[in-house]
N, CA, C and O atoms as a CHARMM CRD file, in Angstrom:
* protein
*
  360
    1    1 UNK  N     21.09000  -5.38200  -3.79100 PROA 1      0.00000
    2    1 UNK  CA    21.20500  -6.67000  -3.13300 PROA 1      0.00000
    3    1 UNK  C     21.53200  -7.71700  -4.19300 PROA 1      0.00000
    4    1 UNK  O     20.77000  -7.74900  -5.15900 PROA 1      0.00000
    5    2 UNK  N     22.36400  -8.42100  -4.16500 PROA 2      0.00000
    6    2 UNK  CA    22.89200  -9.24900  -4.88600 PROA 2      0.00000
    7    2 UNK  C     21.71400 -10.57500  -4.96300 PROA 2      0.00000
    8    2 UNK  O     21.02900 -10.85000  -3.97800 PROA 2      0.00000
    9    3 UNK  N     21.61100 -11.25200  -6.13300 PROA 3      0.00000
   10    3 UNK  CA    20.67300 -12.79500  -5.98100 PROA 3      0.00000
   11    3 UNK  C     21.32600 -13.84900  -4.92900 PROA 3      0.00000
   12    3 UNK  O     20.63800 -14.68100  -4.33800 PROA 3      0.00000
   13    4 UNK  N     22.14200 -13.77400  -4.83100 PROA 4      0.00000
   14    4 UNK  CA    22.27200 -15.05300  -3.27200 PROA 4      0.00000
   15    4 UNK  C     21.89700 -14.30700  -2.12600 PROA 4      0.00000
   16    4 UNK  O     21.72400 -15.08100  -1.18400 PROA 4      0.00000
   17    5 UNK  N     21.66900 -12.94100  -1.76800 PROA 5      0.00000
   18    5 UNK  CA    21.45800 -12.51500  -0.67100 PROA 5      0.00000
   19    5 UNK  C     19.90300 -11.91900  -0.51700 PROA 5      0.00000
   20    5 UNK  O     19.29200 -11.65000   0.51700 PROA 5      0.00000
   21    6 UNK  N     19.49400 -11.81300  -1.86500 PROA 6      0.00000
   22    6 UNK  CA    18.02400 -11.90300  -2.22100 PROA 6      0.00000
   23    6 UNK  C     17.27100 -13.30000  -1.91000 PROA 6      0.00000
   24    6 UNK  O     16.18200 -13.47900  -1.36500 PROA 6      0.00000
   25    7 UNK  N     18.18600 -14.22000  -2.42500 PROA 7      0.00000
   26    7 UNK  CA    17.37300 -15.59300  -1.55100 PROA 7      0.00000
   27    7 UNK  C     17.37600 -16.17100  -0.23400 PROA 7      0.00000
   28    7 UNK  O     16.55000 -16.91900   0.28800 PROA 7      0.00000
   29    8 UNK  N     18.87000 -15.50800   0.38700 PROA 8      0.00000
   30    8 UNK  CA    18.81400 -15.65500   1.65100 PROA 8      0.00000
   31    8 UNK  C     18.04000 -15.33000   2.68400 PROA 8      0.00000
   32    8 UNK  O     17.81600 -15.91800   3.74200 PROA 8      0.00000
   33    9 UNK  N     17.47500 -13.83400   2.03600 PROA 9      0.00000
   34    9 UNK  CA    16.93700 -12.71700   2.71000 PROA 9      0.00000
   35    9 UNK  C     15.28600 -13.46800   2.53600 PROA 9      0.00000
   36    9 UNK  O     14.48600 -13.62700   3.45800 PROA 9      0.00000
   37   10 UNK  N     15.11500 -13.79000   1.30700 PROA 10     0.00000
   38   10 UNK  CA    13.66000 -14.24600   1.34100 PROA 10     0.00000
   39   10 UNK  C     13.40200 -15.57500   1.73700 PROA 10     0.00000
   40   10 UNK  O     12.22900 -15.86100   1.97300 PROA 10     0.00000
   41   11 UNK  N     14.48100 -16.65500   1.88400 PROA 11     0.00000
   42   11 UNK  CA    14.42400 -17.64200   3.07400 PROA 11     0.00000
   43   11 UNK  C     14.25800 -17.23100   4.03200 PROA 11     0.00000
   44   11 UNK  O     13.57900 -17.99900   4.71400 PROA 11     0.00000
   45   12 UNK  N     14.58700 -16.14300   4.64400 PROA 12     0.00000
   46   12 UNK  CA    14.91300 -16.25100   6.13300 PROA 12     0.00000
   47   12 UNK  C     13.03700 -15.04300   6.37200 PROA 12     0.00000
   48   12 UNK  O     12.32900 -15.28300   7.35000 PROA 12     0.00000
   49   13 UNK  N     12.78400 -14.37600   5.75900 PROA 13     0.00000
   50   13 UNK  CA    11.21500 -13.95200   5.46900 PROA 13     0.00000
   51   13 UNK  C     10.25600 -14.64000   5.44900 PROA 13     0.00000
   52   13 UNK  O      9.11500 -14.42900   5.86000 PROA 13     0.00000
   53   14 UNK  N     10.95800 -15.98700   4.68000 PROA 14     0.00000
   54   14 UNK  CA     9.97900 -16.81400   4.61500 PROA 14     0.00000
   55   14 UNK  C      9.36200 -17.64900   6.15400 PROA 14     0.00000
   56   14 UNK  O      8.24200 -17.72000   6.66000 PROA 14     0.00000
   57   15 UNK  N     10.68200 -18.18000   6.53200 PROA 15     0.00000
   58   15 UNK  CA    10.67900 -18.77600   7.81400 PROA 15     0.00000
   59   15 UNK  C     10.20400 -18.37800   8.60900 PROA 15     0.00000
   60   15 UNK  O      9.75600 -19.11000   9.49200 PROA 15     0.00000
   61   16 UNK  N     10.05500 -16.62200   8.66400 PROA 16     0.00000
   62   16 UNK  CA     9.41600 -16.33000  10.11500 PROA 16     0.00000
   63   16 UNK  C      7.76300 -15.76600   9.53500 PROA 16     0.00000
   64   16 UNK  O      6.84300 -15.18900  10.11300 PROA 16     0.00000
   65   17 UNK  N      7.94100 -16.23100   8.21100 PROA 17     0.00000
   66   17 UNK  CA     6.22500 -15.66700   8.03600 PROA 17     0.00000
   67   17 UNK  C      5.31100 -17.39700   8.17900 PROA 17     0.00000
   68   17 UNK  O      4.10000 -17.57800   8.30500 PROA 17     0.00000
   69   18 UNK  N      6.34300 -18.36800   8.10600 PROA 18     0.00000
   70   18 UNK  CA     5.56400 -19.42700   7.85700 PROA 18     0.00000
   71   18 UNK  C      6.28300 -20.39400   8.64200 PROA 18     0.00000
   72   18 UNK  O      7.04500 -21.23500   8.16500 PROA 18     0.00000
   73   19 UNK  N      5.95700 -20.21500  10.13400 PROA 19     0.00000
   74   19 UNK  CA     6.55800 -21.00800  11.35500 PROA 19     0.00000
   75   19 UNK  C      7.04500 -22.83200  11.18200 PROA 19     0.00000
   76   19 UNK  O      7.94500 -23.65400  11.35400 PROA 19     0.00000
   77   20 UNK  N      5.24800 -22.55400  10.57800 PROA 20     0.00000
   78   20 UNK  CA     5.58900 -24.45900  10.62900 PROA 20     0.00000
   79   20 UNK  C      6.26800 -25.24500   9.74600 PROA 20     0.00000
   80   20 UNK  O      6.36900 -26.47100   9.69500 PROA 20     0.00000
   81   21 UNK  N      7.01200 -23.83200   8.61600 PROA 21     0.00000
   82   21 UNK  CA     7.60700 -25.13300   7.88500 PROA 21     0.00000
   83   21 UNK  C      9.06100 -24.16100   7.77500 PROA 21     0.00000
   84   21 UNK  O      9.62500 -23.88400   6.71700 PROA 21     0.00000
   85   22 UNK  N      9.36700 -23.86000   8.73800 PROA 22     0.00000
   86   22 UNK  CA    10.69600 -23.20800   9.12800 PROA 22     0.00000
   87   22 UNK  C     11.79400 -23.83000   8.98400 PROA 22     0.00000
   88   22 UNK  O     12.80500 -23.21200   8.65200 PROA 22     0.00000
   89   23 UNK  N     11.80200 -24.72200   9.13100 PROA 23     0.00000
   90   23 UNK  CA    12.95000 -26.32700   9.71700 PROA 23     0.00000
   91   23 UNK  C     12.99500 -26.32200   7.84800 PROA 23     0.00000
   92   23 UNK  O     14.00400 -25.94500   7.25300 PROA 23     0.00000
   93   24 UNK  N     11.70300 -26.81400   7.09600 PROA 24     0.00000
   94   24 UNK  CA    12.16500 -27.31500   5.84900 PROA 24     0.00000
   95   24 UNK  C     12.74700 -26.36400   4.77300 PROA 24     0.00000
   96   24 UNK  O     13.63000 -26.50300   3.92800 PROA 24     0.00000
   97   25 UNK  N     11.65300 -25.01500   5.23300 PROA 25     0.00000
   98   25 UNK  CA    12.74700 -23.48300   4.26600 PROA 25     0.00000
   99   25 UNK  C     13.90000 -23.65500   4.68200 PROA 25     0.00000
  100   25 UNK  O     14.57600 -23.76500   3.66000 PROA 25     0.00000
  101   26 UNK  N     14.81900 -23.78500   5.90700 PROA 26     0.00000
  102   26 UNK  CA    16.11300 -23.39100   6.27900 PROA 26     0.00000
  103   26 UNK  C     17.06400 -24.41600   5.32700 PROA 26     0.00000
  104   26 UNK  O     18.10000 -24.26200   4.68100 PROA 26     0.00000
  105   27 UNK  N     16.11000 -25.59600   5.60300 PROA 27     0.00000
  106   27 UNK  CA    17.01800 -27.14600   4.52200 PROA 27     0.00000
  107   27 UNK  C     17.17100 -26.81900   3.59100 PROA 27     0.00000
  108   27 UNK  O     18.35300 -26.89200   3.25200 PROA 27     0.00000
  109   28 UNK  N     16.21900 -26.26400   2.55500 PROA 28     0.00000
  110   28 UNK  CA    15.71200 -26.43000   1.53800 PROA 28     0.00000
  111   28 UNK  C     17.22900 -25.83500   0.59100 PROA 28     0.00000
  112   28 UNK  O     17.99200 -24.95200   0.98300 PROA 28     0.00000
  113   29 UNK  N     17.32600 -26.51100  -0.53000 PROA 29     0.00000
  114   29 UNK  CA    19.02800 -26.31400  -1.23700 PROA 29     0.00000
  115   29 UNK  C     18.56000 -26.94800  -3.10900 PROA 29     0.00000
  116   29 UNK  O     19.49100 -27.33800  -3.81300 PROA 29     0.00000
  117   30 UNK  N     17.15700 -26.96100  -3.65800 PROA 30     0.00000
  118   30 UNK  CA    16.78200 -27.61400  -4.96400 PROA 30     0.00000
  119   30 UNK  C     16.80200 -25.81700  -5.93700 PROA 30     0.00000
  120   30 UNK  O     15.80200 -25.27800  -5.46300 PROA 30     0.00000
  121   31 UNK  N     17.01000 -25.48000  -6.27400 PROA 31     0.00000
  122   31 UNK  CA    17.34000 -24.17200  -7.17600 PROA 31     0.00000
  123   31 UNK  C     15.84700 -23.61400  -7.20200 PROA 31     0.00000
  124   31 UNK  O     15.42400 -22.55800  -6.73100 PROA 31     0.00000
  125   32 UNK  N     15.23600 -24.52400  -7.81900 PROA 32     0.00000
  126   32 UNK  CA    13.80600 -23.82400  -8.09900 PROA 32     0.00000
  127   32 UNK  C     12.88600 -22.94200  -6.56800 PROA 32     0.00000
  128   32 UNK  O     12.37100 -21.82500  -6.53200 PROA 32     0.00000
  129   33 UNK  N     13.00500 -24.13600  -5.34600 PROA 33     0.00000
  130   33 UNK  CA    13.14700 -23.58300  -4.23800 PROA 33     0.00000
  131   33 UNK  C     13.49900 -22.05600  -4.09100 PROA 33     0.00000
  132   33 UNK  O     12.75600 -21.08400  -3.96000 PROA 33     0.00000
  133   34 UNK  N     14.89400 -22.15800  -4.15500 PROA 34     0.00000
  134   34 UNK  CA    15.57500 -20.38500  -4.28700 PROA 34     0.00000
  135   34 UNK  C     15.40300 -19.43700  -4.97600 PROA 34     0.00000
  136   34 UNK  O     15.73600 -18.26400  -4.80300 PROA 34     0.00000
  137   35 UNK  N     14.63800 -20.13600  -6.14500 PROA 35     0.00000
  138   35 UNK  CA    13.87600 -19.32000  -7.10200 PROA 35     0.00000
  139   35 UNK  C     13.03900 -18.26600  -6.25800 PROA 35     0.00000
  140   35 UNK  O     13.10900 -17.03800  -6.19800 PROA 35     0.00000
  141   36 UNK  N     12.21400 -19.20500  -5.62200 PROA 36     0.00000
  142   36 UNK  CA    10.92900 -18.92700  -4.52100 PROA 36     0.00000
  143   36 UNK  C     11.19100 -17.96900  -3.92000 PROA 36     0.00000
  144   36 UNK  O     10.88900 -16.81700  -4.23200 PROA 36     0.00000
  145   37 UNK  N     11.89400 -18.38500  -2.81500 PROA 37     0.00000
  146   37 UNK  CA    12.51600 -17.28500  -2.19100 PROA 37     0.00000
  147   37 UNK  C     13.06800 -16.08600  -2.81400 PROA 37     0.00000
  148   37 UNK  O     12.87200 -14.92900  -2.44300 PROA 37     0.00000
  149   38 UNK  N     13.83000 -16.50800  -3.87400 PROA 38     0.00000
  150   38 UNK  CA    14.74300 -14.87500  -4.40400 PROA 38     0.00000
  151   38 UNK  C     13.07100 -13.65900  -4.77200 PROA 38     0.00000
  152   38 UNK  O     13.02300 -12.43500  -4.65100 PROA 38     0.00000
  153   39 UNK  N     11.96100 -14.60500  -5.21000 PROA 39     0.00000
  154   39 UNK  CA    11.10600 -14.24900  -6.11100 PROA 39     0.00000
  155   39 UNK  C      9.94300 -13.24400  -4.71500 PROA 39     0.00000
  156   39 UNK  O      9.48700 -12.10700  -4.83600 PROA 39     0.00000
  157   40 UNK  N      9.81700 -13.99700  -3.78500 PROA 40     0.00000
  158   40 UNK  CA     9.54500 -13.82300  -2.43700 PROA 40     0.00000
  159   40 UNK  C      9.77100 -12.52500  -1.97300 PROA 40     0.00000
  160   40 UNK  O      8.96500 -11.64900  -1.65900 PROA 40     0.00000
  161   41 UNK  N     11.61300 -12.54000  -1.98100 PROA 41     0.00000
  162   41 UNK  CA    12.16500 -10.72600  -1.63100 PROA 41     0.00000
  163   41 UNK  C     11.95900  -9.92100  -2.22900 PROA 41     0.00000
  164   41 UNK  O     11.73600  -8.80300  -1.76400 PROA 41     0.00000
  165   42 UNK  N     11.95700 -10.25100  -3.74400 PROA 42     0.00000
  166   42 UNK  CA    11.49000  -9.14200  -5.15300 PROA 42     0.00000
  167   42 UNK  C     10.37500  -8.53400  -4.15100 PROA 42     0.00000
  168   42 UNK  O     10.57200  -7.49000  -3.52700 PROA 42     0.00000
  169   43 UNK  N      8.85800  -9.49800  -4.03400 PROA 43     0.00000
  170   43 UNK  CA     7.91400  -8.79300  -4.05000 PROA 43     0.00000
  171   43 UNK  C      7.95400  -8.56200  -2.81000 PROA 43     0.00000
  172   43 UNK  O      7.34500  -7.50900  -2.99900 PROA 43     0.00000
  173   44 UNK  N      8.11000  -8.56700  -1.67400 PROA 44     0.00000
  174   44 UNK  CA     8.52800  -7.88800  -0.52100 PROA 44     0.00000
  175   44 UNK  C      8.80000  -6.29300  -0.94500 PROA 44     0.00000
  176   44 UNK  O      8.00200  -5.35700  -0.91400 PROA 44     0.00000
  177   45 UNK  N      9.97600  -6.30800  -1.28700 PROA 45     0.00000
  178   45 UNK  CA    10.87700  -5.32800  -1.08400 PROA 45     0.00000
  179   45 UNK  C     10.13800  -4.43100  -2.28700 PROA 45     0.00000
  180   45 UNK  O     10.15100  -3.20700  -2.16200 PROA 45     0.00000
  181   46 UNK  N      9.48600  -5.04100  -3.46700 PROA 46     0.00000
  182   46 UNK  CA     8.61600  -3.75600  -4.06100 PROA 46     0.00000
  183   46 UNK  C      6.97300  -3.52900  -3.45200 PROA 46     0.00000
  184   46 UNK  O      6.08700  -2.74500  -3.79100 PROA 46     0.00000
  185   47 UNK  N      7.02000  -4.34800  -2.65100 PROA 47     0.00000
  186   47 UNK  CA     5.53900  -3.53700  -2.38800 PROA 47     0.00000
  187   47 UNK  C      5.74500  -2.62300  -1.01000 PROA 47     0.00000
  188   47 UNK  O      5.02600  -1.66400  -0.73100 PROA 47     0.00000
  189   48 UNK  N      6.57100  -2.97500  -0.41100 PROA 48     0.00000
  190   48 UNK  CA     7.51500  -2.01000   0.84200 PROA 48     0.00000
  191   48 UNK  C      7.33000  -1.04200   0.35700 PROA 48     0.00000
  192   48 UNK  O      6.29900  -0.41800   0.60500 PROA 48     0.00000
  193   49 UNK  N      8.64700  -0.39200  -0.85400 PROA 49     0.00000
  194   49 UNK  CA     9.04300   0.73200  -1.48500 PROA 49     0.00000
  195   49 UNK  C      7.28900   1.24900  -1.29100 PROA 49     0.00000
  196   49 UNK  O      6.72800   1.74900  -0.31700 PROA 49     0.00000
  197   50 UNK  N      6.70600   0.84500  -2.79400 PROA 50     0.00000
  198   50 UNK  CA     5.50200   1.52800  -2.76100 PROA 50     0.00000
  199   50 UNK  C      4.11100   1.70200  -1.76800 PROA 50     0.00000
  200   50 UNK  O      3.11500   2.35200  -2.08600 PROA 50     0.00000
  201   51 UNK  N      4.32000   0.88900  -0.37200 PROA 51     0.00000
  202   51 UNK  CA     3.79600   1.34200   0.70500 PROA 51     0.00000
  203   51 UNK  C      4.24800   2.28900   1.22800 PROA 51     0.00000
  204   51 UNK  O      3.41600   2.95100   1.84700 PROA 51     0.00000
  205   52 UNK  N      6.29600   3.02300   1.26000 PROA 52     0.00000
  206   52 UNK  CA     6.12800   3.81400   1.86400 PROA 52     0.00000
  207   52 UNK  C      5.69400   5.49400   1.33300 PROA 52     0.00000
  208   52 UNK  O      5.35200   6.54500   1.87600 PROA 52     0.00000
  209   53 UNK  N      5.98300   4.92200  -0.23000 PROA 53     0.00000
  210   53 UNK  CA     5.80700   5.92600  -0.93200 PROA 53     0.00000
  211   53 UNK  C      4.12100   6.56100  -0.69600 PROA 53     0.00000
  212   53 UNK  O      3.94100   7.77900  -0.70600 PROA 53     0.00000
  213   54 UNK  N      3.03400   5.65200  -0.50200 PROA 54     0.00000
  214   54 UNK  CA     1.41500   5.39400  -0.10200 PROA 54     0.00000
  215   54 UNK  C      1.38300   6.14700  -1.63700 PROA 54     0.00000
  216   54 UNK  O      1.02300   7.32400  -1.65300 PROA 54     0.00000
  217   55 UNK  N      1.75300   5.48800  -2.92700 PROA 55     0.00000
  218   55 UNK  CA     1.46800   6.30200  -4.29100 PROA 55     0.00000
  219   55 UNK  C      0.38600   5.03500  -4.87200 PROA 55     0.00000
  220   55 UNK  O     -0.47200   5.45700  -5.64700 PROA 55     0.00000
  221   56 UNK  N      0.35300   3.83900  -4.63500 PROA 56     0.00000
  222   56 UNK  CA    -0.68700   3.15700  -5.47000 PROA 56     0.00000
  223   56 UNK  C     -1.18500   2.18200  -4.51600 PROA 56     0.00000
  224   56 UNK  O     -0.44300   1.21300  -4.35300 PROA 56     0.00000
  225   57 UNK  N     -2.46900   2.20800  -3.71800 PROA 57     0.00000
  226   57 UNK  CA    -2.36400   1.19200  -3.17300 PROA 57     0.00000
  227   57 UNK  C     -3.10500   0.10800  -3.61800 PROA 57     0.00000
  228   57 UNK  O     -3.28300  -0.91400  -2.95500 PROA 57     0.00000
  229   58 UNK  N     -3.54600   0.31700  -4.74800 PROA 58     0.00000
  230   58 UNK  CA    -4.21800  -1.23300  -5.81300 PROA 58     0.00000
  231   58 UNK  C     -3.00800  -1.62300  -6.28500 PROA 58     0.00000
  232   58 UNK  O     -2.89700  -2.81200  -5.98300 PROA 58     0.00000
  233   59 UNK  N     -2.14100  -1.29300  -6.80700 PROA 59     0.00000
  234   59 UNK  CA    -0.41000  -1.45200  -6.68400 PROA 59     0.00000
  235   59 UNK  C     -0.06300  -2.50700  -5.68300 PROA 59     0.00000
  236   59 UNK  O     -0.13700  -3.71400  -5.91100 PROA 59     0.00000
  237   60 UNK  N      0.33600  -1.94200  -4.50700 PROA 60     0.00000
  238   60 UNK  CA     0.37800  -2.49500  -3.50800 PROA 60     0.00000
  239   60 UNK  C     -0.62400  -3.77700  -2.59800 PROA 60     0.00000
  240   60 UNK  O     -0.18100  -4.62500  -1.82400 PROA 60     0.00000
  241   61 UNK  N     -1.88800  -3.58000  -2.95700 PROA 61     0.00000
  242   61 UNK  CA    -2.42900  -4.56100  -2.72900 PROA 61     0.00000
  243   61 UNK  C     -2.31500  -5.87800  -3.74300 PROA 61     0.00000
  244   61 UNK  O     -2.44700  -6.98600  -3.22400 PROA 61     0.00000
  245   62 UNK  N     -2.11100  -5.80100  -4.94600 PROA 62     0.00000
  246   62 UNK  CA    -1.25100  -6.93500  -6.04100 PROA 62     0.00000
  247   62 UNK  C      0.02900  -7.55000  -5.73700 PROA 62     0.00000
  248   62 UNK  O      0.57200  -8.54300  -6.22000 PROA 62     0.00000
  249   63 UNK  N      0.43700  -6.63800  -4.71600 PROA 63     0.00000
  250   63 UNK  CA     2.35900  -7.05400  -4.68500 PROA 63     0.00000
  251   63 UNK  C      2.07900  -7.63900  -3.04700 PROA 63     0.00000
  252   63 UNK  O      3.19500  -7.83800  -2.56500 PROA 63     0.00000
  253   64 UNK  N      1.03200  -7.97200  -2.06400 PROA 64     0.00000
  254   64 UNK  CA     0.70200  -8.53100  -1.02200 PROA 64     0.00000
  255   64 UNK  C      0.06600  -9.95800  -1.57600 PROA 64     0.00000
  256   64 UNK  O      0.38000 -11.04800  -1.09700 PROA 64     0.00000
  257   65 UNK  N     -1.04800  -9.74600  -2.85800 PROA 65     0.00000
  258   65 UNK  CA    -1.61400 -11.07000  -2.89800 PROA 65     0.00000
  259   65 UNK  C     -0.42800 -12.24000  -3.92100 PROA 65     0.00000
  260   65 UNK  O     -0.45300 -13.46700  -4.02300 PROA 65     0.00000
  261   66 UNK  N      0.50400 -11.22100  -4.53200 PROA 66     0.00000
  262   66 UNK  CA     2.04400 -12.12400  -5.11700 PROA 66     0.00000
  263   66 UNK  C      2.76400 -12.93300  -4.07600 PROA 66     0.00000
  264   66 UNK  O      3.44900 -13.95400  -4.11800 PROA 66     0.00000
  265   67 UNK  N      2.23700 -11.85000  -2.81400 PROA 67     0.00000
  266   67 UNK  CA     3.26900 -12.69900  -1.70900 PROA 67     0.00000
  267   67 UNK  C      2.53600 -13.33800  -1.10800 PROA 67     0.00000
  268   67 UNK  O      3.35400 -14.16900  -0.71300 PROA 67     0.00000
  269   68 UNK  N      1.35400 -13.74300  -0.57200 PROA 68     0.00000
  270   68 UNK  CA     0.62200 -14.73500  -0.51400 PROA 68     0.00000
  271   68 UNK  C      0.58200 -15.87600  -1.15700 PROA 68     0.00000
  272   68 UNK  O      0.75400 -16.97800  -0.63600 PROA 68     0.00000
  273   69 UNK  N      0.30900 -15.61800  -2.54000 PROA 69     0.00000
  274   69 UNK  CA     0.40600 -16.43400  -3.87900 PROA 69     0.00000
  275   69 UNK  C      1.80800 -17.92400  -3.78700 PROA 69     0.00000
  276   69 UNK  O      1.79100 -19.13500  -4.00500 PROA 69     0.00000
  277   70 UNK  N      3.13200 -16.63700  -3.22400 PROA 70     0.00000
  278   70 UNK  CA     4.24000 -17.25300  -3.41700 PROA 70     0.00000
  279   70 UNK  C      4.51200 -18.46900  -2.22500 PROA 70     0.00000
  280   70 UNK  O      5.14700 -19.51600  -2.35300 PROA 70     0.00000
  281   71 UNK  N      3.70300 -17.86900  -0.87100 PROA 71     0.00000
  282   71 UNK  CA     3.68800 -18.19000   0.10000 PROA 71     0.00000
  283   71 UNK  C      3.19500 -19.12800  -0.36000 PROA 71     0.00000
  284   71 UNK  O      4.17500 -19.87300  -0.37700 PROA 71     0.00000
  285   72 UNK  N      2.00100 -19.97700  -0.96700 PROA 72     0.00000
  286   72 UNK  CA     1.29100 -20.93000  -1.00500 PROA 72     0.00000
  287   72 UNK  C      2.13600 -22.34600  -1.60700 PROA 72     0.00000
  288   72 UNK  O      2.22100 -23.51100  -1.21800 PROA 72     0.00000
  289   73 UNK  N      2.76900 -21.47100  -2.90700 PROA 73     0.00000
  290   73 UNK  CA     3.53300 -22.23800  -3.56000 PROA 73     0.00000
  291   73 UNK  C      4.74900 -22.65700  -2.69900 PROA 73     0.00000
  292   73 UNK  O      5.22200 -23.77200  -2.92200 PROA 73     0.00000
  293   74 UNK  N      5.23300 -21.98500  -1.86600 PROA 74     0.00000
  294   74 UNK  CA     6.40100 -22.19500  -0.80800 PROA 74     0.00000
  295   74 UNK  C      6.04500 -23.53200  -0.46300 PROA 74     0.00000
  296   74 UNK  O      6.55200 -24.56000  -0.91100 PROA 74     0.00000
  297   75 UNK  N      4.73500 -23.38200   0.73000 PROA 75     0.00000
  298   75 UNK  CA     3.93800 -24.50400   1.52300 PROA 75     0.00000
  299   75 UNK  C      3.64800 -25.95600   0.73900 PROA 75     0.00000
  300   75 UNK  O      3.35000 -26.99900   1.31900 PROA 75     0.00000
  301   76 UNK  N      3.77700 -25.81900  -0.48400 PROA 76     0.00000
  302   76 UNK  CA     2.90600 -27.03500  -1.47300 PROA 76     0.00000
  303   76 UNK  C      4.79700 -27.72900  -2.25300 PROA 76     0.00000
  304   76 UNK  O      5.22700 -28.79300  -2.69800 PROA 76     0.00000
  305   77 UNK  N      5.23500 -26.59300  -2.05200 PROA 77     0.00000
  306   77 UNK  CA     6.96100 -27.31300  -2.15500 PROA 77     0.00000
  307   77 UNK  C      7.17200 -27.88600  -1.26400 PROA 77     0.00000
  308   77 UNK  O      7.58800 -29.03900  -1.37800 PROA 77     0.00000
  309   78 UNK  N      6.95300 -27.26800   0.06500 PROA 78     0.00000
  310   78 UNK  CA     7.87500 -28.12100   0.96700 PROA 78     0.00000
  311   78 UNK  C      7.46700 -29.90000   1.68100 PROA 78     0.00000
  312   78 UNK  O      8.02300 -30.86400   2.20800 PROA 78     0.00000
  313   79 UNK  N      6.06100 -29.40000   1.20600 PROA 79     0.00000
  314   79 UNK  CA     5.46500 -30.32000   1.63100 PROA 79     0.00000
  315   79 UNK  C      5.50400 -31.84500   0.76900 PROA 79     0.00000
  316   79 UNK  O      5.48200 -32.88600   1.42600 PROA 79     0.00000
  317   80 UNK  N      5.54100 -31.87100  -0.19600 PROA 80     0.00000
  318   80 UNK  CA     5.43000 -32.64500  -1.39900 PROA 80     0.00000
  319   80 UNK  C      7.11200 -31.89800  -1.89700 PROA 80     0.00000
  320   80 UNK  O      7.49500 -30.73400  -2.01500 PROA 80     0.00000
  321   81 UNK  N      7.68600 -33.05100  -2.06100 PROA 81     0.00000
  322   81 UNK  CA     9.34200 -33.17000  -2.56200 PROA 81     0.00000
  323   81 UNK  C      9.05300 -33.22200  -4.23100 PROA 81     0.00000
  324   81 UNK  O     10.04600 -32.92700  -4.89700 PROA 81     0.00000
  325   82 UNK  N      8.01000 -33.50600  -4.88600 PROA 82     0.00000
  326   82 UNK  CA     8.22200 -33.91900  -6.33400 PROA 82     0.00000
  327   82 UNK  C      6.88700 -32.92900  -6.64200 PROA 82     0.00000
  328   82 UNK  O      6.07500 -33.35700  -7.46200 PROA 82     0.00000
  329   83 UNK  N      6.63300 -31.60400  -6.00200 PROA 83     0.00000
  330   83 UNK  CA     5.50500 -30.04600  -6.32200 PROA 83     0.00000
  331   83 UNK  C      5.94500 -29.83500  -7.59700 PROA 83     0.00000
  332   83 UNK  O      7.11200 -29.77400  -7.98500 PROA 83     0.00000
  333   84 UNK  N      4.58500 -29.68900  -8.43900 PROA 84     0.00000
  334   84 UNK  CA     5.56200 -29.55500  -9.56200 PROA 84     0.00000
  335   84 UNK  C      5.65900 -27.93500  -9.99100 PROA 84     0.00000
  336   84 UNK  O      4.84400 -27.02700 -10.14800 PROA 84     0.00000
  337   85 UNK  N      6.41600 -28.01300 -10.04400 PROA 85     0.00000
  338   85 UNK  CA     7.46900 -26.66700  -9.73100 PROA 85     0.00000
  339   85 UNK  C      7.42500 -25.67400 -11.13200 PROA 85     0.00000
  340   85 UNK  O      7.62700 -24.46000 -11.10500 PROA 85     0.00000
  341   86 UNK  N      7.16100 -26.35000 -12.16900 PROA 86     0.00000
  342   86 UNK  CA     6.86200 -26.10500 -13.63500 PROA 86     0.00000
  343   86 UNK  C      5.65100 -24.95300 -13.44800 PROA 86     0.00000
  344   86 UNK  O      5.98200 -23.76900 -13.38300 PROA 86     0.00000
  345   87 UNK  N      4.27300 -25.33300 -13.36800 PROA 87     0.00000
  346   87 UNK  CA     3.15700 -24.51900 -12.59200 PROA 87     0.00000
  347   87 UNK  C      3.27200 -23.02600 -12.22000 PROA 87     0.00000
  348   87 UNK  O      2.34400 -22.24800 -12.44200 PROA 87     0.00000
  349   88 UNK  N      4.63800 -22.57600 -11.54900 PROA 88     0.00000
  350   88 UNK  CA     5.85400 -20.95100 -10.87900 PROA 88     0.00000
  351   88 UNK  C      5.55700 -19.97800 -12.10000 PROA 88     0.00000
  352   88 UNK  O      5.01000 -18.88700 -12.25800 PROA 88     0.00000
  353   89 UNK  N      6.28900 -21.06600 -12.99100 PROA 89     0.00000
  354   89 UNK  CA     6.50800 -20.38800 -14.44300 PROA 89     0.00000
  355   89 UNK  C      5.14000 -20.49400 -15.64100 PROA 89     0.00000
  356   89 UNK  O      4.59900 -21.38700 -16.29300 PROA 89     0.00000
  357   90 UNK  N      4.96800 -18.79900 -15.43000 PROA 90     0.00000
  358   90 UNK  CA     3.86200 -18.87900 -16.63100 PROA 90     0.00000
  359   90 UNK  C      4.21700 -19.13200 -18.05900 PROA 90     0.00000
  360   90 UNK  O      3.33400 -19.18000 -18.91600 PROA 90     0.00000
């Protein structure tokens, strides 16, 4: 999957995991934003793999609380235009 279709894909994940701020993920066009999202599908799509594999599920339970994690940071972007976004990056 290419990175623009990795962020598309985790916009559009995002939107239907987090109803109420659907309208502002779909807007949303600031890079760091797409960061989110691209960062969003990563951990999606690896804790998938290793759910279906059922090979680690302390594994897998780390790559659910990333997407929670990311989810939060999603919610605290959209909400606040000036989140400081710095915070993402360890």
């Amino acid at each position: 999957m290419t990175r623009s279709n990795r962020r598309e894909a985790g916009r559009r994940r995002l939107a239907m995991r987090l109803p109420q701020m659907r309208a502002l993920i779909m807007q949303a066009r600031d890079p760091w934003q797409l960061e989110l999202f691209e960062a969003y599908q990563m951990a999606v799509e690896a804790r998938d793999r290793l759910r279906r594999r059922r090979f680690n599920l302390k594994l897998v339970r780390e790559y659910d609380e990333t997407c929670v994690e990311i989810e939060q940071h999603v919610i605290g972007a959209m909400r606040a235009p000036d989140y400081p976004h710095y915070c993402l990056i360890p």
